[in-house]
C-alpha positions, 0 to 999 in steps of 0.5 A: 609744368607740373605734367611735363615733371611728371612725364620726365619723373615716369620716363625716367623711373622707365628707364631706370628698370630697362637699364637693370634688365639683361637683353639676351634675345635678337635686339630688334624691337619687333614693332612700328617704334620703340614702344615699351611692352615691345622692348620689355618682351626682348628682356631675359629676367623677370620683367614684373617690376616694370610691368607693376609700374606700367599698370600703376602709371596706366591707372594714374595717367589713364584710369583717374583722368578718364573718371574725371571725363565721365563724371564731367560727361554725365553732368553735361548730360544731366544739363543737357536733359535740362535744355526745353528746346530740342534743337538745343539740344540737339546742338549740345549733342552734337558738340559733345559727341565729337569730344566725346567720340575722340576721347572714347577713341584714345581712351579705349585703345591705350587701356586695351593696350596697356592693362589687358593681360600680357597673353591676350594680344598678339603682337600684330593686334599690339602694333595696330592697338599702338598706332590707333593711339599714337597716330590715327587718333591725333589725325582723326581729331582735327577732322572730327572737329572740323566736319561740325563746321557748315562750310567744311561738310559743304566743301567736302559734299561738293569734293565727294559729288565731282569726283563721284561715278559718273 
């Protein structure tokens, strides 16, 4: 519960700062969605406020949690060097590199996105930035972690091997 207040407390505090800027320029939001660094480069006043709270809110949200997922990571790591076997850890590796590709993954291109410098994107670099986290990532999940399951990467080697040349 106490992310969803949150959420609503921040999208609502993002509100509040749009409704007090002035739109002077075309309103078409050159971008896939409404995304908010999009509809803020629309507006004809200073918009540092709103981007103060962006990167405020980019180092609780992202910031302070992907610390927490290094920590936690490098623990694992220390337990993993503990393990004799090295097909256990092998295994361990293994279960933990997938997680820790998805994560890299979404991490990664939400801070690029949203504590990079306003001028060091182009707004096309923007748009994929925003739909590697927002669409690409969400879909890559499911296959990353069905692809360490045996019987998925066999039916997969036998989909890949009927329609290969022949």
């Amino acid at each position: 519960k106490t992310s969803w207040v949150f959420s609503y407390l921040l999208a609502l505090v993002h509100l509040v700062l749009i409704l007090r800027l002035p739109f002077c320029r075309p309103h078409e939001v050159n971008h896939f969605f409404c995304e908010i660094l999009s509809v803020l480069r629309l507006a004809c006043a200073d918009t540092g406020l709103n981007q103060l709270v962006i990167f405020a809110a980019c180092v609780l949200i992202l910031v302070g949690p992907l610390c927490l997922e290094l920590v936690s990571y490098t623990c694992i790591l220390f337990a993993v060097l503990r393990i004799q076997s090295g097909e256990g850890r092998r295994k361990a590796f293994s279960t933990c590199s997938s997680h820790l590709g998805v994560v890299g993954l979404f991490f990664s291109s939400t801070i690029v996105m949203y504590m990079a410098p306003k001028s060091s994107h182009p707004k096309e670099q923007q748009k994929v930035l925003s739909l590697f986290y927002s669409l690409f990532n969400p879909m890559l999940n499911p296959l990353i972690y069905s692809l360490r399951n045996a019987e998925v990467k066999g039916a997969l080697r036998r989909v890949l091997c009927k329609e290969g040349p022949t």
